[in-house]
PQR file of N, CA, C, O and H, with PARSE charges and radii, in Angstrom:
ATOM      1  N   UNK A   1      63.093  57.589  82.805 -0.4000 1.5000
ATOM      2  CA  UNK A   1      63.330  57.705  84.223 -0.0000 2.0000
ATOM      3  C   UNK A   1      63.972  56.445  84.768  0.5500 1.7000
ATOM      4  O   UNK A   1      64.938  56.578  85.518 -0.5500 1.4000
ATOM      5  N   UNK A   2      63.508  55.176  84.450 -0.4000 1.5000
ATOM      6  CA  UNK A   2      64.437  53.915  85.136 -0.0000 2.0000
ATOM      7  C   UNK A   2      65.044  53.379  84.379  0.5500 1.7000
ATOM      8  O   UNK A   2      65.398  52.208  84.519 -0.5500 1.4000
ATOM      9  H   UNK A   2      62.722  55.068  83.841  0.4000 1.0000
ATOM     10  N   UNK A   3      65.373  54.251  83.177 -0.4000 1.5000
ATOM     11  CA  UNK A   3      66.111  53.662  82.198 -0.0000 2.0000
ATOM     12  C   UNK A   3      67.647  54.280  82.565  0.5500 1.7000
ATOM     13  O   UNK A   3      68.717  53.733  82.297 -0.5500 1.4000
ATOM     14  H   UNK A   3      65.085  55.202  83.064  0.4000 1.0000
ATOM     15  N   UNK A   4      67.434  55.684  83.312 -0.4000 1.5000
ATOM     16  CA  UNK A   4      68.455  56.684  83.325 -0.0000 2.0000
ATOM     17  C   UNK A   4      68.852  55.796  85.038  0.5500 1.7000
ATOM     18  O   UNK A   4      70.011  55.456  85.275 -0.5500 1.4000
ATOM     19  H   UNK A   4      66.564  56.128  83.530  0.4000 1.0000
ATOM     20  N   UNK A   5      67.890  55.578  85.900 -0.4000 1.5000
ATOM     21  CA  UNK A   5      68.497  54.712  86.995 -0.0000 2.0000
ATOM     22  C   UNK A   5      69.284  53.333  86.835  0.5500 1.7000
ATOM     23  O   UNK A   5      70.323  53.047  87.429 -0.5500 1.4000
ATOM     24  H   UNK A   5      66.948  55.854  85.708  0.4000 1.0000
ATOM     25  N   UNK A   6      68.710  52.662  86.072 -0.4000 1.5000
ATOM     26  CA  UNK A   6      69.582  51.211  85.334 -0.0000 2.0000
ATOM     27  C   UNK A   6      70.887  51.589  84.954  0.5500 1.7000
ATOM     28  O   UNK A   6      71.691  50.694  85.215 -0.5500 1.4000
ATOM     29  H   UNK A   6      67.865  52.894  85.590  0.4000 1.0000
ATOM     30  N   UNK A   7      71.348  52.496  84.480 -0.4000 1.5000
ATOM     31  CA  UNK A   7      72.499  53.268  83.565 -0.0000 2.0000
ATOM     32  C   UNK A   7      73.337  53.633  84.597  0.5500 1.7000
ATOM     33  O   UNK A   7      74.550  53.671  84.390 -0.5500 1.4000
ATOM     34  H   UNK A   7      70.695  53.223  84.268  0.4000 1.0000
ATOM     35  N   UNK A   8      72.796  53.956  85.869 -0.4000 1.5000
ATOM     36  CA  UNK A   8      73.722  54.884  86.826 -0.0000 2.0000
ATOM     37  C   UNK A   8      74.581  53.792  87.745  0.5500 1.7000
ATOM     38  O   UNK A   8      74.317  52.598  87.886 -0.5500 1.4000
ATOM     39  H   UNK A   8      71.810  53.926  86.037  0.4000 1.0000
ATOM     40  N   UNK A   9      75.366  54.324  88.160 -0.4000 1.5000
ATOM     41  CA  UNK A   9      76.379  53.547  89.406 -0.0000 2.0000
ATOM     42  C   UNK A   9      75.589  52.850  89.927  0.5500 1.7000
ATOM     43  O   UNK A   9      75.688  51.625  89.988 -0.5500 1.4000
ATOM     44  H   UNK A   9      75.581  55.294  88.046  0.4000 1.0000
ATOM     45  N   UNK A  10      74.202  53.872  90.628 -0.4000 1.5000
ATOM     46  CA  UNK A  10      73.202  53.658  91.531 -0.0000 2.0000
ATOM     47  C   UNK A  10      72.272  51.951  91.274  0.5500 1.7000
ATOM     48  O   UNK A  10      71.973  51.185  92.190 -0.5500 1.4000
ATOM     49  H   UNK A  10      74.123  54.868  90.579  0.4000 1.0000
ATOM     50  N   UNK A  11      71.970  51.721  89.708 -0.4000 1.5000
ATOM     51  CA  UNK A  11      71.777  51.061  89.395 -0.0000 2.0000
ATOM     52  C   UNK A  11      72.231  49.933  89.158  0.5500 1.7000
ATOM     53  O   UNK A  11      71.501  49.062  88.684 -0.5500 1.4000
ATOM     54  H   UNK A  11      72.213  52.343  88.964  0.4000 1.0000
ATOM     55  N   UNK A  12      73.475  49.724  89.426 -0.4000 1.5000
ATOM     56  CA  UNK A  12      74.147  48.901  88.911 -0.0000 2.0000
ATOM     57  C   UNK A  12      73.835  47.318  89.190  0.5500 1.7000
ATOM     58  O   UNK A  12      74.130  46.455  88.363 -0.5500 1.4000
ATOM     59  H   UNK A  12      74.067  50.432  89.810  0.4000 1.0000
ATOM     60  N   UNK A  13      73.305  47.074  90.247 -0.4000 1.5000
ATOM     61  CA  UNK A  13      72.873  45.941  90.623 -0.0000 2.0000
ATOM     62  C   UNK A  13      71.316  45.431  90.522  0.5500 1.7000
ATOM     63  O   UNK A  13      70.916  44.388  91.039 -0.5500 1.4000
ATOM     64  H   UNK A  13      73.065  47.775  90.919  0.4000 1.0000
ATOM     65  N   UNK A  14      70.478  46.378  89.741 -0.4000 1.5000
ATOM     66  CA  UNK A  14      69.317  46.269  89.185 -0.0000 2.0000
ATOM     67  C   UNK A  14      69.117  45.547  87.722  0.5500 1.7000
ATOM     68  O   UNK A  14      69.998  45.393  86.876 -0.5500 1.4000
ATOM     69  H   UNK A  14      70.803  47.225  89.321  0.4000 1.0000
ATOM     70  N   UNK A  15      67.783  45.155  87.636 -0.4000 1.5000
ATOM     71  CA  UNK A  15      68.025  44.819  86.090 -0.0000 2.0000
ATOM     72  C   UNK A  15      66.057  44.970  85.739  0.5500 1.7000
ATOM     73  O   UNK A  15      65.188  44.882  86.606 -0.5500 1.4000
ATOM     74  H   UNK A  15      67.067  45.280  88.323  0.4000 1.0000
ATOM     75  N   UNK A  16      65.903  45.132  84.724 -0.4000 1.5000
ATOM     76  CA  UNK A  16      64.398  45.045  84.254 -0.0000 2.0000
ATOM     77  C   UNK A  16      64.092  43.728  83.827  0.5500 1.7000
ATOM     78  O   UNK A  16      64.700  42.979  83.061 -0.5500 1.4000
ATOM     79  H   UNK A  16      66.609  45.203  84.020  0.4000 1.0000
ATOM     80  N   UNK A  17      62.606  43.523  84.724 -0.4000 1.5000
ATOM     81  CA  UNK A  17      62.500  42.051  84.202 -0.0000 2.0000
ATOM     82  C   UNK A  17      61.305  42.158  83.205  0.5500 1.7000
ATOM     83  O   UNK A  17      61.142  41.610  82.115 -0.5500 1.4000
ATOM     84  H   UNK A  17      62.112  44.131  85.346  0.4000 1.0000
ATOM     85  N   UNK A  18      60.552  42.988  83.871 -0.4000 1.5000
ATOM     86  CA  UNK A  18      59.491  43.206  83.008 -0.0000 2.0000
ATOM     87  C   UNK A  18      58.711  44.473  82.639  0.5500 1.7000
ATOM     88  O   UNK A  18      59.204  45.330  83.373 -0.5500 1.4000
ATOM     89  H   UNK A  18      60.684  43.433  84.757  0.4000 1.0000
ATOM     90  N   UNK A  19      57.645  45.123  81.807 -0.4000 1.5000
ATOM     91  CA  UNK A  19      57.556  45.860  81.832 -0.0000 2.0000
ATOM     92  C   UNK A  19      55.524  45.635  82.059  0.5500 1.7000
ATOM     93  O   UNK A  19      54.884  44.719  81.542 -0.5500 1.4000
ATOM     94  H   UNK A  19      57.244  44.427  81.211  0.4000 1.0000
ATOM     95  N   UNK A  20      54.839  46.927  83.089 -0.4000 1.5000
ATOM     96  CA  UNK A  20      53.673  46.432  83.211 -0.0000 2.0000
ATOM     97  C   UNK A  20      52.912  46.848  82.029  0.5500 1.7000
ATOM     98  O   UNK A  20      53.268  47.881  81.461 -0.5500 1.4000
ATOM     99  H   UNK A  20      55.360  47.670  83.509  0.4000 1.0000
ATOM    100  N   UNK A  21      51.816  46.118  81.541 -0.4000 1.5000
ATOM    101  CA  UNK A  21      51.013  46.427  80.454 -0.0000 2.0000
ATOM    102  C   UNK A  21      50.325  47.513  80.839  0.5500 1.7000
ATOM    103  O   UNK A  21      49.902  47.618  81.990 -0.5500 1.4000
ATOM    104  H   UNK A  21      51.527  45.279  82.002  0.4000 1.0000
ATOM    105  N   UNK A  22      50.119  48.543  79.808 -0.4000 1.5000
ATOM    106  CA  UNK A  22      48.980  49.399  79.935 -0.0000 2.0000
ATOM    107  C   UNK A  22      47.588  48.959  79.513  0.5500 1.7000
ATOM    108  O   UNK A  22      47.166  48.300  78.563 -0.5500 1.4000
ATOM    109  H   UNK A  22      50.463  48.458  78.873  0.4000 1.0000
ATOM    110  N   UNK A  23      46.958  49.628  80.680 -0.4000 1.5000
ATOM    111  CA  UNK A  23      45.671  49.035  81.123 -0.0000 2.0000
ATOM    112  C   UNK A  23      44.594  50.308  80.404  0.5500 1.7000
ATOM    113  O   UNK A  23      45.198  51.378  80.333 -0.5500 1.4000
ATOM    114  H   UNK A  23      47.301  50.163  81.452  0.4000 1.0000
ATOM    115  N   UNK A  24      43.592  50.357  80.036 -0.4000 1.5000
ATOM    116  CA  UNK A  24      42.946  50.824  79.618 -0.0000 2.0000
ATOM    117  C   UNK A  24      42.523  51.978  80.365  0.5500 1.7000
ATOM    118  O   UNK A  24      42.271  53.130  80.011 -0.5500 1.4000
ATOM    119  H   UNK A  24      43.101  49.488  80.093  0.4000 1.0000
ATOM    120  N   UNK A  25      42.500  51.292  81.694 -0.4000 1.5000
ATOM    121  CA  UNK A  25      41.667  52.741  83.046 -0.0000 2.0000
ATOM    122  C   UNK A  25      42.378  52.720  84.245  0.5500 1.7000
ATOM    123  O   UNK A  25      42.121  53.456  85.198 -0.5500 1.4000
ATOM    124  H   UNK A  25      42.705  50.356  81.982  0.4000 1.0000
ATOM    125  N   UNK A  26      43.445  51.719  84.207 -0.4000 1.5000
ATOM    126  CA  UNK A  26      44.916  51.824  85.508 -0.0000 2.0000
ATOM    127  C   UNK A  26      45.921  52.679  84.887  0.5500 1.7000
ATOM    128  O   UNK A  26      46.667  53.354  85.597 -0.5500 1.4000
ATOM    129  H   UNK A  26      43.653  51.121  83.433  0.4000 1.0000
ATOM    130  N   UNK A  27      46.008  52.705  83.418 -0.4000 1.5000
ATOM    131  CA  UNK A  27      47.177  53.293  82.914 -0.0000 2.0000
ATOM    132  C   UNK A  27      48.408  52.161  82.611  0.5500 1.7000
ATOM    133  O   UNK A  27      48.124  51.207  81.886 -0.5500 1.4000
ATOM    134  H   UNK A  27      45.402  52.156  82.842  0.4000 1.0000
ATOM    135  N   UNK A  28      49.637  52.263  83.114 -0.4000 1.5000
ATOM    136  CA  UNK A  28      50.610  51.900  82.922 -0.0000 2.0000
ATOM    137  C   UNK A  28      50.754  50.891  84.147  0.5500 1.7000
ATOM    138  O   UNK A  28      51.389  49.843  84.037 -0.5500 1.4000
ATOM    139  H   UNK A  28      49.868  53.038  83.703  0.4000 1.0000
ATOM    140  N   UNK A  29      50.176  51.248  85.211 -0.4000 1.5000
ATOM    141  CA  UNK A  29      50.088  50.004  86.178 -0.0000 2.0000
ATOM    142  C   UNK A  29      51.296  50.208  86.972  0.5500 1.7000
ATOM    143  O   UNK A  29      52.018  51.184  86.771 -0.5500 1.4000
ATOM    144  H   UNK A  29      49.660  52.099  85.299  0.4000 1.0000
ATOM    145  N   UNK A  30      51.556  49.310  87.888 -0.4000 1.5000
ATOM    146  CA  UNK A  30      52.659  49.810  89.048 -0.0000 2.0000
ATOM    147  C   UNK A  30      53.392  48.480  89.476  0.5500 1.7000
ATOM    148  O   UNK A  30      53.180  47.309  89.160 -0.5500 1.4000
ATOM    149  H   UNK A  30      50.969  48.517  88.052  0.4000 1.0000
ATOM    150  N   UNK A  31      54.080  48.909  90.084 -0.4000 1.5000
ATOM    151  CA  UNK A  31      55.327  47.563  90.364 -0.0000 2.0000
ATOM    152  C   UNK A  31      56.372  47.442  91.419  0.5500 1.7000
ATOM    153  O   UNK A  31      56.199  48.474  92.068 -0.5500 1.4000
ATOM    154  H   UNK A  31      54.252  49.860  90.341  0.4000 1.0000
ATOM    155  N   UNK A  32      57.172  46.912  91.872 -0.4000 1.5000
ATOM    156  CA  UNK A  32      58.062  47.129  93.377 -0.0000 2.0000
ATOM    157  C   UNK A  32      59.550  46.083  92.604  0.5500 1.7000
ATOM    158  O   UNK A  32      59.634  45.262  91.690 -0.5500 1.4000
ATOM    159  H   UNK A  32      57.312  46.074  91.345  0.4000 1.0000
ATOM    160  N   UNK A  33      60.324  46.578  93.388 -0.4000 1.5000
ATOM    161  CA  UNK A  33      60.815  46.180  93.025 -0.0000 2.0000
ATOM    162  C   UNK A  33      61.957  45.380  93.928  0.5500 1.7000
ATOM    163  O   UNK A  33      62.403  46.194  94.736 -0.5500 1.4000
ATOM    164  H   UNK A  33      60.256  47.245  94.130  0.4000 1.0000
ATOM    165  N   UNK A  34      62.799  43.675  94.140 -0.4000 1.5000
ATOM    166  CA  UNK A  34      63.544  43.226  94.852 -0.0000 2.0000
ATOM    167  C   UNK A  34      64.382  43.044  94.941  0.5500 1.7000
ATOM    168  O   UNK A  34      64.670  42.529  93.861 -0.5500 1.4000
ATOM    169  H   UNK A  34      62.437  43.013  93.483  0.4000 1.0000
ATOM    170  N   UNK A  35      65.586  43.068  95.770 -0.4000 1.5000
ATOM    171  CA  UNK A  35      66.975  42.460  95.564 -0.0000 2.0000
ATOM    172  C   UNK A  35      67.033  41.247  95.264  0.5500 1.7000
ATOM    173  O   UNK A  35      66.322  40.636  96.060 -0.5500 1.4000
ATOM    174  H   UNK A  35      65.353  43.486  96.648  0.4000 1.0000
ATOM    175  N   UNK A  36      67.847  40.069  94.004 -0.4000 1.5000
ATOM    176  CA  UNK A  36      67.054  38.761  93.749 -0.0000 2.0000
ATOM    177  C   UNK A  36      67.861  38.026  94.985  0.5500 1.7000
ATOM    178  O   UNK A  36      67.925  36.797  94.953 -0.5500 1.4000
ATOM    179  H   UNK A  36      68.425  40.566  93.357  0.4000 1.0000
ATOM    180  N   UNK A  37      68.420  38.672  95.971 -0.4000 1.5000
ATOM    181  CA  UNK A  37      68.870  37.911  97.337 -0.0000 2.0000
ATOM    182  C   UNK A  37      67.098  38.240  98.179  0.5500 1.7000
ATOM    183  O   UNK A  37      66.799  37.628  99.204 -0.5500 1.4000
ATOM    184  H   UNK A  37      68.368  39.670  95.997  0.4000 1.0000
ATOM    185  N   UNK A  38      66.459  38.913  97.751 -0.4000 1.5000
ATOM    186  CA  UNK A  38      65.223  39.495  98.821 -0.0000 2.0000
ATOM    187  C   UNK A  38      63.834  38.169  98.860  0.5500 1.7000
ATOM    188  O   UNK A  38      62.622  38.345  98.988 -0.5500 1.4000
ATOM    189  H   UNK A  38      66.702  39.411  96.918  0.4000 1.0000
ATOM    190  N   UNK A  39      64.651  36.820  98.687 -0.4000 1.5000
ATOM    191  CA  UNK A  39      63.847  36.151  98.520 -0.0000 2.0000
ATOM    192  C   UNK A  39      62.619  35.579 100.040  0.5500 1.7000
ATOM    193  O   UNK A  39      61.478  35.115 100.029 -0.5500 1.4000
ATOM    194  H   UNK A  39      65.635  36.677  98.583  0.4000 1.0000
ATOM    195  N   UNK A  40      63.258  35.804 100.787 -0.4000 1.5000
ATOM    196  CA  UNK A  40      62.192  36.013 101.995 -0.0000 2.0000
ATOM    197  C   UNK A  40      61.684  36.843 102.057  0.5500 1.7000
ATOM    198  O   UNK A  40      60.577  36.383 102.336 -0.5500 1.4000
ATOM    199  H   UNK A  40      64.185  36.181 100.796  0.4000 1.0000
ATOM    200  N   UNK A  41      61.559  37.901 102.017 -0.4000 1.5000
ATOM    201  CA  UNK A  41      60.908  39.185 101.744 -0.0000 2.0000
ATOM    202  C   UNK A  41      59.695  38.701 100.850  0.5500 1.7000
ATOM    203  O   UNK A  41      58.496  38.594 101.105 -0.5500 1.4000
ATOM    204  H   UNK A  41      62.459  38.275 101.790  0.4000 1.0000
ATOM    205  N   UNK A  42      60.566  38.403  99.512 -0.4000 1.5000
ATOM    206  CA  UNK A  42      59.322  37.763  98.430 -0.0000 2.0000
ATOM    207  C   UNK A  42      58.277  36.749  98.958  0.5500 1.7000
ATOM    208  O   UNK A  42      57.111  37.071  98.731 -0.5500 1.4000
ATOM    209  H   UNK A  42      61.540  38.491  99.304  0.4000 1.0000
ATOM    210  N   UNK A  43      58.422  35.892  99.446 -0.4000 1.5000
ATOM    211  CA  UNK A  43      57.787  34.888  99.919 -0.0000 2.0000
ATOM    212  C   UNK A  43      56.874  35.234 101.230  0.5500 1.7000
ATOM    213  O   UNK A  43      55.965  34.454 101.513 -0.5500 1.4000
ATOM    214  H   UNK A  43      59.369  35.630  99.631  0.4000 1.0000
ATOM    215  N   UNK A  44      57.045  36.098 101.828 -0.4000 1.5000
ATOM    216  CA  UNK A  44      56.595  37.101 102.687 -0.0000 2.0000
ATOM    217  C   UNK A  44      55.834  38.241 102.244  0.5500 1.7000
ATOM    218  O   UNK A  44      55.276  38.721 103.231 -0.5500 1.4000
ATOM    219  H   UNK A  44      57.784  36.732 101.597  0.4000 1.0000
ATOM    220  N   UNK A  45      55.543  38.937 101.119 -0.4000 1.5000
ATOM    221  CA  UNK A  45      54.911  39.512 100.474 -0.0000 2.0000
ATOM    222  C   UNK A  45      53.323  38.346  99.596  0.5500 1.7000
ATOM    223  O   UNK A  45      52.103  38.472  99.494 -0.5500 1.4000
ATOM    224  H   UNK A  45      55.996  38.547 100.317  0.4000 1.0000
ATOM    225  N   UNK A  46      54.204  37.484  99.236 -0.4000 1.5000
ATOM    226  CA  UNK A  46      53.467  36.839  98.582 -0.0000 2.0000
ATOM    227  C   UNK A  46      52.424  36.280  99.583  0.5500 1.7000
ATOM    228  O   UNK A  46      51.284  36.185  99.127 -0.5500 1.4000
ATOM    229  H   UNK A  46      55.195  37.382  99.318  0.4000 1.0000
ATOM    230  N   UNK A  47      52.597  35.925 100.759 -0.4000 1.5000
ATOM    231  CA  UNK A  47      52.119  35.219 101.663 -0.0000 2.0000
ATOM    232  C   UNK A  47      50.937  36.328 102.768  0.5500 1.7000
ATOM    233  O   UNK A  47      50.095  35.945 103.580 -0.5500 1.4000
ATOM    234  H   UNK A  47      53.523  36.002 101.129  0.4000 1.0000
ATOM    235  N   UNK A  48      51.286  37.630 102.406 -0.4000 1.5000
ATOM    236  CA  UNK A  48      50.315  38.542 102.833 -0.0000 2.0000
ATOM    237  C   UNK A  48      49.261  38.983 101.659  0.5500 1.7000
ATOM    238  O   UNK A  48      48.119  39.352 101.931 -0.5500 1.4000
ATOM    239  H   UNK A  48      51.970  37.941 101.745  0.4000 1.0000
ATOM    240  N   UNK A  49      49.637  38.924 100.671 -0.4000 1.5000
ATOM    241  CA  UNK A  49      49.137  38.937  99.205 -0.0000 2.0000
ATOM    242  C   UNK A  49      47.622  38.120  99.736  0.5500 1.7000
ATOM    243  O   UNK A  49      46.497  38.497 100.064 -0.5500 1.4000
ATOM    244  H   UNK A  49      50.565  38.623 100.450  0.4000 1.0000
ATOM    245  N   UNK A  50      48.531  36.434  99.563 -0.4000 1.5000
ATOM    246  CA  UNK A  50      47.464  35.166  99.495 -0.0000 2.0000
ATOM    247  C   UNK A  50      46.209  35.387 101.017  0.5500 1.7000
ATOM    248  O   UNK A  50      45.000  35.168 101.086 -0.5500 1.4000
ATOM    249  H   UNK A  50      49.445  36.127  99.297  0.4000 1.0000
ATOM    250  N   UNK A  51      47.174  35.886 102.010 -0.4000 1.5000
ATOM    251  CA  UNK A  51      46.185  36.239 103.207 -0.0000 2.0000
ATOM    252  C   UNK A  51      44.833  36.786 103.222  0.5500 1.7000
ATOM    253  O   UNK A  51      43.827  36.470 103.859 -0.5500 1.4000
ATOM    254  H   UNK A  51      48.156  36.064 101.953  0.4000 1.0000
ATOM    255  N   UNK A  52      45.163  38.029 102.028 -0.4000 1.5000
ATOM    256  CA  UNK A  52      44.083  39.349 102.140 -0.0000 2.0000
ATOM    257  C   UNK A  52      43.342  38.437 101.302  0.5500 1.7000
ATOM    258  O   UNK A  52      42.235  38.004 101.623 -0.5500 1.4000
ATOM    259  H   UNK A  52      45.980  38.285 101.511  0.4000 1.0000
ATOM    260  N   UNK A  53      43.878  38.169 100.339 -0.4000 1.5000
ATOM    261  CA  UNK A  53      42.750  37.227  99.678 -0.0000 2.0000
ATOM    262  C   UNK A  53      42.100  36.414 100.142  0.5500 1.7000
ATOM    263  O   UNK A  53      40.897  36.511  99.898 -0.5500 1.4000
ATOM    264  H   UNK A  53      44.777  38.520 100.078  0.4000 1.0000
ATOM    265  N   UNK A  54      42.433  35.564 100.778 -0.4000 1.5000
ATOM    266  CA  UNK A  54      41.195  34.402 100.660 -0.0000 2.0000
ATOM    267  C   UNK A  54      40.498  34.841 102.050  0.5500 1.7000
ATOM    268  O   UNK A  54      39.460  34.289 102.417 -0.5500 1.4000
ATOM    269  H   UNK A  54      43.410  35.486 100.976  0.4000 1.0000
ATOM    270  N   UNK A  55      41.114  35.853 102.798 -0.4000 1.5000
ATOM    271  CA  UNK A  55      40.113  36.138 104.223 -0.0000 2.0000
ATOM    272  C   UNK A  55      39.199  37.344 103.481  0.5500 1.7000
ATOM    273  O   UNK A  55      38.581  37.839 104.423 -0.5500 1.4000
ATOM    274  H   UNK A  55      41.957  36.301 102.499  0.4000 1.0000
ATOM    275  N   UNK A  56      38.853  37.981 102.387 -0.4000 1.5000
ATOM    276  CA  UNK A  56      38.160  38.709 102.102 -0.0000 2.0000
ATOM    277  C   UNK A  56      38.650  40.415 101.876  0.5500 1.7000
ATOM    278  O   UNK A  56      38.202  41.387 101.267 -0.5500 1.4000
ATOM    279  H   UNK A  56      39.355  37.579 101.621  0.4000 1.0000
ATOM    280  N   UNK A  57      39.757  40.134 102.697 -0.4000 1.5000
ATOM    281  CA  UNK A  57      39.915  41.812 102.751 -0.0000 2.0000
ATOM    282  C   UNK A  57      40.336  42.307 101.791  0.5500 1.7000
ATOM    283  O   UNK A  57      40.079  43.509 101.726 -0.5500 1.4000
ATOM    284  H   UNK A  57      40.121  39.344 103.191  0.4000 1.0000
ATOM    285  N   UNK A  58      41.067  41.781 100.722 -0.4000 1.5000
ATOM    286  CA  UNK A  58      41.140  42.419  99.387 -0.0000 2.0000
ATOM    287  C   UNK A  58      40.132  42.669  98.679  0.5500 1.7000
ATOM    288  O   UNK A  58      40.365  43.611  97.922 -0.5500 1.4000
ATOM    289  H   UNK A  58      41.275  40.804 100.774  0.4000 1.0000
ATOM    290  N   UNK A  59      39.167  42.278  98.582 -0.4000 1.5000
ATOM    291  CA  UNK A  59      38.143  42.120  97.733 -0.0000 2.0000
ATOM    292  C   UNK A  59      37.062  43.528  98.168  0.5500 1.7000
ATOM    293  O   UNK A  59      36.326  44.236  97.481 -0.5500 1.4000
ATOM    294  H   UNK A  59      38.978  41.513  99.198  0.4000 1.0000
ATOM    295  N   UNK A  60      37.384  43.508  99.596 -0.4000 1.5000
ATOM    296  CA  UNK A  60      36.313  44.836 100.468 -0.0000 2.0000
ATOM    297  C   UNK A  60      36.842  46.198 100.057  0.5500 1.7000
ATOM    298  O   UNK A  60      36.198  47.204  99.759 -0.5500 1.4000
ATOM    299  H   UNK A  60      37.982  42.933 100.154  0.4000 1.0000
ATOM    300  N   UNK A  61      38.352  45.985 100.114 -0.4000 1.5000
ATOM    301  CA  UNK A  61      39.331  46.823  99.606 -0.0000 2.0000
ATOM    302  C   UNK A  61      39.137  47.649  98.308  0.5500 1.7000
ATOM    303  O   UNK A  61      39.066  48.870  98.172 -0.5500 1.4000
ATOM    304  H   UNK A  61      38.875  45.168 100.356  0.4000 1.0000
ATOM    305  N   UNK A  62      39.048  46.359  97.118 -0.4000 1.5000
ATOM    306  CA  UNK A  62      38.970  46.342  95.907 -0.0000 2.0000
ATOM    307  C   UNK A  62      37.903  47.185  95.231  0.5500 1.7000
ATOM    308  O   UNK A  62      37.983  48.003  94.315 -0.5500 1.4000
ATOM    309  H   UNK A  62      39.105  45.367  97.229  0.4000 1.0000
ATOM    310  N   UNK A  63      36.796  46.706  96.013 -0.4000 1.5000
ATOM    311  CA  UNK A  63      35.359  47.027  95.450 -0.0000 2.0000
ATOM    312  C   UNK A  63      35.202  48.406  96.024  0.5500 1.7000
ATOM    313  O   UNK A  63      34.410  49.007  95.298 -0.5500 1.4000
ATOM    314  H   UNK A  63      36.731  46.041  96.757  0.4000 1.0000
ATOM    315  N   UNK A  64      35.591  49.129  96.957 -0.4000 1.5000
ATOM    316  CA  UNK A  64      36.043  50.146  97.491 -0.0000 2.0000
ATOM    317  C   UNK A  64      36.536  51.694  96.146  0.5500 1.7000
ATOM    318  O   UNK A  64      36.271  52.889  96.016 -0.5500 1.4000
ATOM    319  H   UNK A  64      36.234  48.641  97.546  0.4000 1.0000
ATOM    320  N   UNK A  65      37.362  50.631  95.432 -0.4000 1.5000
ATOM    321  CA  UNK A  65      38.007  51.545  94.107 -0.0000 2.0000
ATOM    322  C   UNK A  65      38.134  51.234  92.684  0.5500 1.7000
ATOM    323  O   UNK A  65      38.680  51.842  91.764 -0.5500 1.4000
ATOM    324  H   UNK A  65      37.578  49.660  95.537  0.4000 1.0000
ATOM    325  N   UNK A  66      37.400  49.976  92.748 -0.4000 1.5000
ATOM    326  CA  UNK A  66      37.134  49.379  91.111 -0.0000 2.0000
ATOM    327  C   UNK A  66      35.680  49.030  91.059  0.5500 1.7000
ATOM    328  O   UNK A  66      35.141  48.571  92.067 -0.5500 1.4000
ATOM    329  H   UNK A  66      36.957  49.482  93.496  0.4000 1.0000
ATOM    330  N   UNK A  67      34.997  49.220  89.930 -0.4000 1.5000
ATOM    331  CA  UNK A  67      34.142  48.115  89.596 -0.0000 2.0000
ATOM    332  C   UNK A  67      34.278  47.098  88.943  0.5500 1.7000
ATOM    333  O   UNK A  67      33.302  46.634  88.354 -0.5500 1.4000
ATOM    334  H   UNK A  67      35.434  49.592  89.112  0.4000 1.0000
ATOM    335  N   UNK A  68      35.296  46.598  88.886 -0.4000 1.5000
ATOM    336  CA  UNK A  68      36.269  44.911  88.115 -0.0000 2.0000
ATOM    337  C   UNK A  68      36.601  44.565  88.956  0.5500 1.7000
ATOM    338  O   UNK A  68      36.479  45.057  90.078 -0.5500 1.4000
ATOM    339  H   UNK A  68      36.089  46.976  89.365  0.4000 1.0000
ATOM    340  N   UNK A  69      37.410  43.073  88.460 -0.4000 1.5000
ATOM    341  CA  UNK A  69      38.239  42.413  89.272 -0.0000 2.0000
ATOM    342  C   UNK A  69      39.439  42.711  88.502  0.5500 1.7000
ATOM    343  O   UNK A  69      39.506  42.432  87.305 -0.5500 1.4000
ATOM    344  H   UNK A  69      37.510  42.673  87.549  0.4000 1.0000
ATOM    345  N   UNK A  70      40.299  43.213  89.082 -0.4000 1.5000
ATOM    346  CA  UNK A  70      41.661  43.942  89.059 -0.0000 2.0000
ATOM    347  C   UNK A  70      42.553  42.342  88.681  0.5500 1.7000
ATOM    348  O   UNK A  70      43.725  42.333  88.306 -0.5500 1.4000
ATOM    349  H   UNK A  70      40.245  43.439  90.055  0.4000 1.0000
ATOM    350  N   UNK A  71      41.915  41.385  88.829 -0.4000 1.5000
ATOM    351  CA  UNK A  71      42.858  39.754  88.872 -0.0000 2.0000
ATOM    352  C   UNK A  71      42.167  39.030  87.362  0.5500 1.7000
ATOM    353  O   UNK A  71      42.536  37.982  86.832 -0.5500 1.4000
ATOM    354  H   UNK A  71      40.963  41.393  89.134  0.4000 1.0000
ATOM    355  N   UNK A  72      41.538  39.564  87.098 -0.4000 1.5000
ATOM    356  CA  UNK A  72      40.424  38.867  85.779 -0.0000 2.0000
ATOM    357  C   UNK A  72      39.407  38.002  85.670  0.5500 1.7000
ATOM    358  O   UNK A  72      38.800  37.556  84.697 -0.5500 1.4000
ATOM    359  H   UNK A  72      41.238  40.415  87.528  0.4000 1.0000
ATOM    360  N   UNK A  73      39.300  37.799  87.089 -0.4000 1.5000
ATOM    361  CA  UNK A  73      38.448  37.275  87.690 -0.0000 2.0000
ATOM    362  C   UNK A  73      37.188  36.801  87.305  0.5500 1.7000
ATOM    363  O   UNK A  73      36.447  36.274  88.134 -0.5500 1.4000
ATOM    364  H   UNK A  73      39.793  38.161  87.880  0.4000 1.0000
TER
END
């Protein structure tokens, strides 16, 4: 499936950087993906990321739908 999108016109300005590990009880795991111009965006993601974390709300979130820490915690 994003092998056949990489290949297309559509793709053309994409590239694979990585691929997510399969997880034992996530599966194959999930991913987003940026324009490497989308670097505010990135830094802006990252920065709501670090938010939820350390104010708790990931974790309320978390425990909500795992019994792990999804980080390895």
């Amino acid at each position: 499936m994003l092998d056949d999108f990489l290949k297309s016109p559509q793709g053309k300005d994409y590239e694979l950087k990585a691929v997510a590990p399969r997880d034992p009880v996530l599966g194959l795991g999930i991913g987003a993906g940026l324009r490497k111009s989308d670097g505010k965006l990135k830094e802006e993601i990252n920065r709501a990321i670090a938010a939820i974390r350390a104010n708790g709300t990931y974790d309320k979130i978390a425990k909500k739908y795992f019994d792990f820490d999804i980080y390895g915690g």
